[in-house]
VOBA-1610 file (N, C-alpha, C; in pm, whole numbers, padded with zeros to 5 digits, always signed):
BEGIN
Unk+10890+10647+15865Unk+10821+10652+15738Unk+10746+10521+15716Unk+10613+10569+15720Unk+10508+10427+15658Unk+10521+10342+15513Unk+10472+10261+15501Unk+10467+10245+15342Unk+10364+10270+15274Unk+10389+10333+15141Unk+10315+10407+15050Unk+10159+10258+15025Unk+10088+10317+15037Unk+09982+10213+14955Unk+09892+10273+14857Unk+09895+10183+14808Unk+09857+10242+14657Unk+09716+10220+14635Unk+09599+10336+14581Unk+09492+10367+14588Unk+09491+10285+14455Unk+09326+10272+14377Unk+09304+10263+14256Unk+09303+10375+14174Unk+09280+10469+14212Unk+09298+10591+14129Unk+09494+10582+14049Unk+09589+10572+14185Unk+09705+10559+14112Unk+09759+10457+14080Unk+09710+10330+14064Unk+09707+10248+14009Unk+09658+10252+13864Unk+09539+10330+13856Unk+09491+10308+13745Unk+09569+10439+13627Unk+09624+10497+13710Unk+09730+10617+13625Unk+09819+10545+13611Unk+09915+10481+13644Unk+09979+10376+13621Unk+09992+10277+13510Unk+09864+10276+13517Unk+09790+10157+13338Unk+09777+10249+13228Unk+09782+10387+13266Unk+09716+10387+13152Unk+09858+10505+13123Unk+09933+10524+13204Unk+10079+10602+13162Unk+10152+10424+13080Unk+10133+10324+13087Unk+10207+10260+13037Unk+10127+10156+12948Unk+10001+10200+12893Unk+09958+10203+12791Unk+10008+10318+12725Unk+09993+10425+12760Unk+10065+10567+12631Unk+10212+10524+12603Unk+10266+10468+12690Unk+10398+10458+12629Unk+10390+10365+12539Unk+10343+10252+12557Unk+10336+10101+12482Unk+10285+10174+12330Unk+10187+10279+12341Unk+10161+10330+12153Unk+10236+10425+12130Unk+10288+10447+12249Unk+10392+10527+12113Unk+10497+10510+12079Unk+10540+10387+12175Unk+10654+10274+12150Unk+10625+10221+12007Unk+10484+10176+11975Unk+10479+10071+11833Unk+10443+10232+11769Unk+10386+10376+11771Unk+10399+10444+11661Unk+10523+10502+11602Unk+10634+10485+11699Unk+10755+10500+11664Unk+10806+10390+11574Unk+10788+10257+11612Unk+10829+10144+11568Unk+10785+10120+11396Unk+10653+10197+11426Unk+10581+10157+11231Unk+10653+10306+11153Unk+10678+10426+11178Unk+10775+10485+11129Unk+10894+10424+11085Unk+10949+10315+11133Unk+11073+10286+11066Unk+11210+10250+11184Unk+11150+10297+11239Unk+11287+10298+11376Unk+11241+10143+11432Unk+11441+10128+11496Unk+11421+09994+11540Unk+11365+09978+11670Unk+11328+09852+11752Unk+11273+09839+11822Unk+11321+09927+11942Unk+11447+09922+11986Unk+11536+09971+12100Unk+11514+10145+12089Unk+11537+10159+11942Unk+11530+10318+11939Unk+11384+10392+12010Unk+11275+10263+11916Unk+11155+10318+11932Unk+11112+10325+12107Unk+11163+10203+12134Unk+11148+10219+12335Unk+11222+10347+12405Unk+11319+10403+12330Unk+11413+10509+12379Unk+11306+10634+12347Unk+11266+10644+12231Unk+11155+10734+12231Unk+11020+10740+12252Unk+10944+10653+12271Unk+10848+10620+12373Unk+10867+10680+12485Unk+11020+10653+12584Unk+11015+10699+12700Unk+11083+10863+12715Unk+11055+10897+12603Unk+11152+11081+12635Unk+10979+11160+12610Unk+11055+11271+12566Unk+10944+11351+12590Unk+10946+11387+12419Unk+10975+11352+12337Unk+11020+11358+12188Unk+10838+11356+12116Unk+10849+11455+12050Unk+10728+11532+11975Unk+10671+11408+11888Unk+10560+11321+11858Unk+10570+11237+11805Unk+10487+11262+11668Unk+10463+11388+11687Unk+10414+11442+11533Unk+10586+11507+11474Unk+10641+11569+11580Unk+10782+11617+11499Unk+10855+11448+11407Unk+10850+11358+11473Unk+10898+11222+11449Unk+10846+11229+11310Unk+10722+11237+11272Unk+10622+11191+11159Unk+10640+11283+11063Unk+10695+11421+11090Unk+10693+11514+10996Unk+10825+11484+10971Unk+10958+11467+11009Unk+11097+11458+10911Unk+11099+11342+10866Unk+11000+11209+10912Unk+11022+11116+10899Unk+10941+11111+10746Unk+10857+11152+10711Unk+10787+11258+10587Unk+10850+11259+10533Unk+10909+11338+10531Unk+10977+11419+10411Unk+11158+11367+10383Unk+11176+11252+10430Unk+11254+11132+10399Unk+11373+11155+10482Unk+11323+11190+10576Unk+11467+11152+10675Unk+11490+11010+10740Unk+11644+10945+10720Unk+11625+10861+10761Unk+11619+10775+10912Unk+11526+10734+10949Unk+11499+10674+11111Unk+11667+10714+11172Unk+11755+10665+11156Unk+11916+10689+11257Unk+11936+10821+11260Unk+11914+10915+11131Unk+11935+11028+11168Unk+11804+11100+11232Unk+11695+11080+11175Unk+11587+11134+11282Unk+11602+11155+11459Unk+11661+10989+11479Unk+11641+10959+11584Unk+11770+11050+11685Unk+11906+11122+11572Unk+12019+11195+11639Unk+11922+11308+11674Unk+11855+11350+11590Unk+11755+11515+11595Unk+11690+11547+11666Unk+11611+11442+11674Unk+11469+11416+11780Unk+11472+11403+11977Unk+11689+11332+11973Unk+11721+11307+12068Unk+11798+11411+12086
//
């Protein structure tokens, strides 16, 4: 087995999969959740309009974050 080398094309998927995480790391974070939580949901697959809608209608970030997870 050779070693993988890495094109710019997947490099540049690379930047920009960890740019999407990095905003939705801080759109989690300005909802209310703490930093650790918000990195935990950044990296799942967690609805980030579902986040915004209980987070709405006054649920609070710890329990959101049992629901969401």
């Amino acid at each position: 087995m050779g070693q993988r080398v890495k094109t710019p094309l997947a490099e540049g998927v690379q930047v920009e999969a960890l740019r999407v995480r990095r905003w939705r790391r801080d759109q989690f974070y300005e909802l209310g959740f703490p930093l650790a939580d918000a990195r935990k949901l950044a990296q799942s697959s967690v609805d980030l309009g579902a986040a915004r809608g209980i987070i709405a209608k006054g649920c609070p970030p710890p329990l959101a974050l049992r629901i969401l997870l």
